[in-house]
C-alpha positions as CSV (number, residue, x, y, z in Angstrom):
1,X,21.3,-87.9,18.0
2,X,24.7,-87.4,16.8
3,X,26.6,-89.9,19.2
4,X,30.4,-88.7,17.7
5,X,30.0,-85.2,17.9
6,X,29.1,-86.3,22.5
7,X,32.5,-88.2,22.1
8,X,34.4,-86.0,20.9
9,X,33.0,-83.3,23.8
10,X,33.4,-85.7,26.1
11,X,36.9,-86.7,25.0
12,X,37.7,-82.3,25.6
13,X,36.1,-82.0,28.6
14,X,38.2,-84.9,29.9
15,X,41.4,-82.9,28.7
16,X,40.0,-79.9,30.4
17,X,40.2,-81.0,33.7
18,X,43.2,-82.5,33.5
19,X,42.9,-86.0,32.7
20,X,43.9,-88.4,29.7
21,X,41.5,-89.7,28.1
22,X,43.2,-92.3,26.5
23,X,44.3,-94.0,29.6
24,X,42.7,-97.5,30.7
25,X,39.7,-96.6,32.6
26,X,38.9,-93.7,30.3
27,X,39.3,-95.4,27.2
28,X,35.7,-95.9,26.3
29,X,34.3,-93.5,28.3
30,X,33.4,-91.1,25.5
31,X,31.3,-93.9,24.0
32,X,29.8,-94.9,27.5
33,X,28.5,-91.4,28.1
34,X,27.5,-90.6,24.3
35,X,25.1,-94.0,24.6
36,X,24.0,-92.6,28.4
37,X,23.1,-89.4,26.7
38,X,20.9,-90.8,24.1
39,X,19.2,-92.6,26.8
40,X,18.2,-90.2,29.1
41,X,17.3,-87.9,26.1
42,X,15.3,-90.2,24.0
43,X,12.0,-88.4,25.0
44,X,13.8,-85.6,22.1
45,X,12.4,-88.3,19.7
46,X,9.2,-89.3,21.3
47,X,5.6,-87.8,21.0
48,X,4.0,-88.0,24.2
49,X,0.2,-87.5,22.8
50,X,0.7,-91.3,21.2
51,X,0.3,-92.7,24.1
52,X,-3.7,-90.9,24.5
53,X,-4.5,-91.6,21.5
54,X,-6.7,-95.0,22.4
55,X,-9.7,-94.1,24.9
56,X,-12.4,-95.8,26.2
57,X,-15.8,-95.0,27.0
58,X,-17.0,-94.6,30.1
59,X,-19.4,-93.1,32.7
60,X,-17.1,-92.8,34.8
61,X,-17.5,-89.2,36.5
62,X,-15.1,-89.3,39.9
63,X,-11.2,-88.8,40.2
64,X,-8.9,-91.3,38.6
65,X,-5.7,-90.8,40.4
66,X,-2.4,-92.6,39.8
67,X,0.3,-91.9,42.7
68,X,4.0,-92.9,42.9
69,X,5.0,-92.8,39.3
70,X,8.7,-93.1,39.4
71,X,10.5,-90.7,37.1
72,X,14.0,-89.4,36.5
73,X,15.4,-86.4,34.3
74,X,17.9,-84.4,33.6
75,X,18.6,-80.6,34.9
76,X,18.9,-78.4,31.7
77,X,20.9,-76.3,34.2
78,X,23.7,-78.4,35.1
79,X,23.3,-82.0,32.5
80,X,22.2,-83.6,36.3
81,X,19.8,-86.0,37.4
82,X,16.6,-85.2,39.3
83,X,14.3,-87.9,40.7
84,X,11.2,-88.6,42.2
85,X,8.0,-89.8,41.9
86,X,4.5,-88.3,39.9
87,X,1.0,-88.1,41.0
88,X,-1.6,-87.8,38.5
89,X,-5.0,-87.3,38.6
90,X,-7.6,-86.7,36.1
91,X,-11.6,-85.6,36.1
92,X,-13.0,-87.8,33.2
93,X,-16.0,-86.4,31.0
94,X,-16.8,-89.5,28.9
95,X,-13.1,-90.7,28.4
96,X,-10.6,-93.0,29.9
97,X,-7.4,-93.9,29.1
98,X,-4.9,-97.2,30.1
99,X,-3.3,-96.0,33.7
100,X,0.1,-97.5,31.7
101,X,-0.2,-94.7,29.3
102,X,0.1,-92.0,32.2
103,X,3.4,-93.7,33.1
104,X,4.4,-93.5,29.7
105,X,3.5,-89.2,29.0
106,X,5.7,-89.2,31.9
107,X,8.7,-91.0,30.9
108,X,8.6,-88.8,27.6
109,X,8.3,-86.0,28.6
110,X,10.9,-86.4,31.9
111,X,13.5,-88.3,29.2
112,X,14.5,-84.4,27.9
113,X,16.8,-81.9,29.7
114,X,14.2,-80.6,31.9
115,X,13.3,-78.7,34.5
116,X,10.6,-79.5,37.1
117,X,8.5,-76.8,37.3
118,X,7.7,-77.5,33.2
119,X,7.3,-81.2,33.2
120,X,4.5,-81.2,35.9
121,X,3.1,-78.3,33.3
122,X,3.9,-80.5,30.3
123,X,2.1,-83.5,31.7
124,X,-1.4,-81.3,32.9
125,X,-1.6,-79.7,29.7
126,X,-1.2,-83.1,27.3
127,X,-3.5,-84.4,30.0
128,X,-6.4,-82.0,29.1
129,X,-5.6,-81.0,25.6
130,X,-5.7,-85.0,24.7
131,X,-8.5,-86.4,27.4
132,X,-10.6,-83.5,27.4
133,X,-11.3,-84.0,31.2
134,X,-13.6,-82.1,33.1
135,X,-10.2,-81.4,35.1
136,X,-6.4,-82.5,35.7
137,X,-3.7,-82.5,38.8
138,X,0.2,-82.5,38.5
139,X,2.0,-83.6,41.5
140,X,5.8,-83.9,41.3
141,X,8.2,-84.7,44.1
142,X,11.9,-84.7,43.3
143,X,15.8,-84.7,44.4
144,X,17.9,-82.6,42.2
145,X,21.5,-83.7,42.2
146,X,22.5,-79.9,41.4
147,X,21.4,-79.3,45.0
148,X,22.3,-82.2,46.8
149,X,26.1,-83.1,45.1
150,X,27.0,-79.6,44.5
151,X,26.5,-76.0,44.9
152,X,24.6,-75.7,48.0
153,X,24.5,-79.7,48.9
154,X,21.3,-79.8,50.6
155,X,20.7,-84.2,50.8
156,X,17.3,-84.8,51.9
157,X,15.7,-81.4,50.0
158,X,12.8,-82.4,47.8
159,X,11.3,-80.1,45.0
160,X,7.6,-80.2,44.8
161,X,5.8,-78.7,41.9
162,X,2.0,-79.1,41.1
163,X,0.3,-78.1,37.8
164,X,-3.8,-78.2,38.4
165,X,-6.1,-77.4,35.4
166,X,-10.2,-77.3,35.2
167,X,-12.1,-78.2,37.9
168,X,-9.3,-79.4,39.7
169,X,-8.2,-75.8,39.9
170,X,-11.2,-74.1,39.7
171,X,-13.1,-75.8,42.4
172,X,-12.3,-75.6,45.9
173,X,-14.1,-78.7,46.8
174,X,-12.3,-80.7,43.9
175,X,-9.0,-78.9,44.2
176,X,-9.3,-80.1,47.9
177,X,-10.0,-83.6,47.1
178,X,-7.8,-84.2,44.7
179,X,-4.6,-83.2,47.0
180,X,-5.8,-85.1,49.3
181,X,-5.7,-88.1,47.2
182,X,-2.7,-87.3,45.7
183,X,-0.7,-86.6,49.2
184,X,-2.0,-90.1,51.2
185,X,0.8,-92.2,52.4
């Protein structure tokens, strides 16, 4: 990540809208928001398939469901955050993975400009191409700040995206389950 090359465009958009960016409290500003930057997109850097690489055995043939992952992104829209939590569920066929390392596809994959509707498709597809489950469920909930700070500014609105593969699609009975499991209180 080229941390100068954010300063200096955080140094001209200051001057754009009128402000001087080498007064006190924007002095280091530039740097602040270069070092923010690199943080929220250090999932640029990251392969999320590391964290599936270690599986276990097991005979374990009912849903494993992990609900009220938190998350935050960034809107490739407007550079703003969106936040929420993740549900995730999986169908295992011989193979089980640390619950930790589900947090962790997350955070890699949210830690990108982003938008929702392709993260909760970014996290089902790892999900099956790396587990090889019998089937997979994607439950996103979110707050955009590009809909609740500006624009429209809707506080309260929540995004929800779902990205169901396998049996968990295919299914009725499964599909049905698994929602259920992933929407309880």
């Amino acid at each position: 990540m080229d941390l100068q090359r954010i300063e200096n465009a955080v140094r001209e958009i200051l001057i754009a809208v009128g402000e001087d960016p080498d007064r006190e409290g924007l002095l280091r500003t530039p740097q602040r928001v270069a070092r923010m930057y690199a943080e929220l997109f250090e999932g640029l850097d990251q392969d999320p398939s590391t964290h599936l690489e270690t599986t276990f055995t097991e005979k374990y043939d009912e849903l494993v469901v992990l609900r009220n992952i938190p998350f935050n992104s960034t809107c490739e829209h407007h550079l703003m955050p969106f936040e929420g939590i993740a549900h995730v569920a999986y169908l295992p066929d011989g193979r089980v993975v640390g619950i930790s390392k589900l947090a962790r596809v997350i955070d890699d994959f949210a830690h990108r400009p982003q938008v929702q509707e392709r993260l909760s498709s970014q996290i089902a597809d790892l999900l099956m191409d790396a587990l090889k489950p019998k089937g997979v469920a994607v439950v996103l909930e979110a707050t955009h700040a590009c809909m609740t700070c500006r624009g429209i500014k809707k506080s309260g609105s929540v995004m929800v995206t779902s990205s169901v593969r396998g049996r968990c699609k295919a299914d009725a009975r499964t599909r049905s389950e698994v929602m259920s499991l992933l929407h309880k209180p």
